[in-house]
N, C-alpha and C positions, 0 to 999 in steps of 0.2 A: 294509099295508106293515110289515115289519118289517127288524130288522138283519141278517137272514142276506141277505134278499132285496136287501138295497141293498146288501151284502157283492159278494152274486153280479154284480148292476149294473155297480157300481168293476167289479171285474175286468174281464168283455165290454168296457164301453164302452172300458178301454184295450188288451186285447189282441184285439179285432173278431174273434174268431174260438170258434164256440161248442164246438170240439173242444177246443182249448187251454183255457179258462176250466172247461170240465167237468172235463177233467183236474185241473188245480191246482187246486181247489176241492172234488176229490172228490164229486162228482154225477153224472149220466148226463146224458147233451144232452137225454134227454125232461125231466128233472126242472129245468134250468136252464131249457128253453124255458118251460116254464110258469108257473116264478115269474115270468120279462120277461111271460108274459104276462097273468099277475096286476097286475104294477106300472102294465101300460100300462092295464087298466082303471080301475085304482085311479086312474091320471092322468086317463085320459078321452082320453088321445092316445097316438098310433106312439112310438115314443124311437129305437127301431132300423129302419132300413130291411136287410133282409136279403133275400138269394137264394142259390142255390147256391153261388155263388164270392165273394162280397163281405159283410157287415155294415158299415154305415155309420150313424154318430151322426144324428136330424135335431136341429133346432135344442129343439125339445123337452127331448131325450135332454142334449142338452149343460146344460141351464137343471137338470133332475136330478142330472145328474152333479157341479155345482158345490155344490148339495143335500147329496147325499147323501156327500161328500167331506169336508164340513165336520162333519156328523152322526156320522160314522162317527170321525173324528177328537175329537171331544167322549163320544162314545161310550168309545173307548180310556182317552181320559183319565180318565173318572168311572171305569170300573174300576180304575185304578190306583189312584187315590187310596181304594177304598175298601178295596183287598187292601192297602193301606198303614197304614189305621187298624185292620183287623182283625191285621197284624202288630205294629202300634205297642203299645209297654208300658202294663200297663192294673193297675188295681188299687189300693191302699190304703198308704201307706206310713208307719210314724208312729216320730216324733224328739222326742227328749228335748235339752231345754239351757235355761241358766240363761234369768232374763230376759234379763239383759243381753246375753251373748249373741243370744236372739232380735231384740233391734234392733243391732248390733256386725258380726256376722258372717253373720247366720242370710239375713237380707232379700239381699243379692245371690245367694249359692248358691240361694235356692231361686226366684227369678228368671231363672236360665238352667237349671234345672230344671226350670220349669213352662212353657219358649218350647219345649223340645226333648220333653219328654214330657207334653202338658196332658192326658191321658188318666189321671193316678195323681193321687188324691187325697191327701196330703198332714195326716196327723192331728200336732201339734204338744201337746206336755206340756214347761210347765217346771217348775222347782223347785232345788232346792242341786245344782250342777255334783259339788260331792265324791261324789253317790247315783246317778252316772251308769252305771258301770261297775255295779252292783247292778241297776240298770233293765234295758241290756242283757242280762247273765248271766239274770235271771229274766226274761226273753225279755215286761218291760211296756211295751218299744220294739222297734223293729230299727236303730234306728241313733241315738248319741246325740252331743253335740256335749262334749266331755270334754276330760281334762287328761291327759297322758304323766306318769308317774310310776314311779321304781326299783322299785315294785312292783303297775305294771303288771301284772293279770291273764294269764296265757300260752295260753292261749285266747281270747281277743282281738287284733282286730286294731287297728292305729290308724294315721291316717294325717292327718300335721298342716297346720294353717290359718294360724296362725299363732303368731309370740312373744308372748309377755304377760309384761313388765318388772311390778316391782313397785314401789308409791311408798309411804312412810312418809305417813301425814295424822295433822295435830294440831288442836286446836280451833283458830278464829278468833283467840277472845278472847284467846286464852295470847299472842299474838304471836311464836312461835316460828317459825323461818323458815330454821334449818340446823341441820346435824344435832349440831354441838356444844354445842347449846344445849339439848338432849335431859339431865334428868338419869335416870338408868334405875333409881335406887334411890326416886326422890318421884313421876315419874310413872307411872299405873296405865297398863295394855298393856289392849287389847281384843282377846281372840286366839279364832281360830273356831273349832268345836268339830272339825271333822275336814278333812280334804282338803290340797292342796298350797301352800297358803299358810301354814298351821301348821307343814306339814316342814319350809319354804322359812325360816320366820320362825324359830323354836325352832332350825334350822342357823346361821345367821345369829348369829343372840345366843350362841348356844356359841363362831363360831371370835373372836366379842369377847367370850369371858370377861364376858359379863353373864348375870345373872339377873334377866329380868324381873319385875317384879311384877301380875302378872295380875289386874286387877278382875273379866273375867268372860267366858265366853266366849260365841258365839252363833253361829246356824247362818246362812252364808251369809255373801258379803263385804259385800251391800248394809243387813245389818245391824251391821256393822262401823262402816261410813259414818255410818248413823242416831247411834249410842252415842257417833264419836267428836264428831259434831257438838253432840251435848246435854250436851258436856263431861265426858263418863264417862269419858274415857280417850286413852290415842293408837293406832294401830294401821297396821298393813301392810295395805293393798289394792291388788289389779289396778290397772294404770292404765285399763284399759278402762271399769271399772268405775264410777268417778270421770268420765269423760268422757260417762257417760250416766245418775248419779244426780242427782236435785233437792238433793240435799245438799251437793251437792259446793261453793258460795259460801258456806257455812257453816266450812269445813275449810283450811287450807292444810296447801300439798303441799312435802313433803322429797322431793327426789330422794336416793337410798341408791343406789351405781354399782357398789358388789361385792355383793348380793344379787342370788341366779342369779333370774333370769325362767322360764317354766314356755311348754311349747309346748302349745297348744290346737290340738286337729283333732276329726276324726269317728272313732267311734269302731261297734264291731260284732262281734258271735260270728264266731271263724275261721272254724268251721262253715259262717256263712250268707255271707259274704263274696261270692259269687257266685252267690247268688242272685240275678235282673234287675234287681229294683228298687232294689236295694244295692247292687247294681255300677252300674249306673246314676248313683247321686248319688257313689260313692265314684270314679268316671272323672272326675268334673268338678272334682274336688280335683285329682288328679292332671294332667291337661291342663294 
């Protein structure tokens, strides 16, 4: 017994006629006759009672046909599903972004990513958001989670997640707690060595005619946090950033309301932009 054979079956048993079923099924009546009459050995009983002018089901044929109806329907089925996984997006995908961001942003995107395409592996590298755009360009990611900035690469593409406000944090201890209580000539700044919070911050202290006084600078915002918390200094950090470092009970927070905030999205070579698996993750921003 196989599927062509209970293919042939379905058909006869609904339309009782073995010219018609030859027909639509592309066989010769000798070659339909013989599969019914394979099937009925295979059973060990009649299914059809047939003569010249009639085919009729016996009770047999009808207990098959409910068989073979079902089978044939689970049959369909598994082929679908399997031309569906050899269609479905397959392969290796790997993103760059800070830590923070990987717990902030990263964990829902790549959670309705991995419901809708569980077939792509997913390689993940963090490190300093400002070395994003570098990562991309020398192609040691394909898609990185990064910052919009006026000098934004022009072969890249970017496409944003969200805003990211900036908060001024001072030590605990100092008890400082608004922003005019800031002296900007006795307190030292902790300012990071490159990226958009340095543009954002050094803009900032120019349109206020101050001149910070810079203790030191350090790669990344979460090292900001650490320096301002051990009393090194005060400094500018994401607020994202502060809402997901261990340091942050150590530091109070100045909200600053005219310092622009900086937009975070994903980021990727114009070039590869639509490539599947990059258009893939970069559709689900979009949506």
């Amino acid at each position: 017994m196989d599927f062509r054979s209970l293919q042939l079956f379905n058909h006869l048993a609904n339309s009782l006629h073995f010219g018609e079923t030859a027909n639509a099924m592309y066989v010769s009546p000798s070659t339909l006759s013989r599969a019914i009459q394979r099937l009925e050995e295979e059973c060990g009983t009649v299914l059809l009672k047939r003569n010249n002018r009639s085919v009729v089901l016996t009770h047999a044929g009808h207990k098959l046909l409910a068989f073979s109806t079902e089978v044939l329907k689970e049959w369909q089925s598994l082929r679908q599903e399997l031309r569906d996984d050899n269609d479905a997006l397959q392969g290796e995908l790997s993103l760059f972004c800070s830590v923070t961001a990987s717990q902030s942003h990263l964990p829902a995107l790549l959670r309705q990513f991995r419901e809708r395409y569980p077939s792509v592996d997913i390689r993940l590298v963090t490190g300093d958001p400002a070395l994003s755009n570098e990562k991309v360009k020398h192609k040691e990611c394909d898609v990185a989670i990064g910052i919009d900035a006026p000098d934004f690469p022009t072969d890249m593409t970017f496409s944003p997640l969200d805003k990211i406000p900036l908060e001024l944090i001072v030590p605990k201890d100092w008890r400082l707690t608004e922003l005019a209580q800031i002296d900007w000539r006795r307190h030292q700044v902790i300012m990071p060595e490159h990226g958009p919070t340095r543009r954002i911050a050094y803009h900032w202290f120019a349109e206020h005619g101050i001149r910070p006084n810079v203790y030191a600078s350090v790669g990344g915002n979460e090292a900001i946090v650490s320096m301002v918390a051990l009393e090194c200094g005060i400094g500018f950090v994401p607020k994202v950033v502060l809402e997901y470092s261990s340091m942050t009970s150590n530091v109070n927070r100045i909200q600053v309301h005219d310092i622009e905030a900086y937009d975070l999205g994903l980021s990727c070579l114009s070039s590869r932009r639509h490539e599947p698996l990059i258009n893939a993750l970069f559709q689900l921003v979009l949506s």
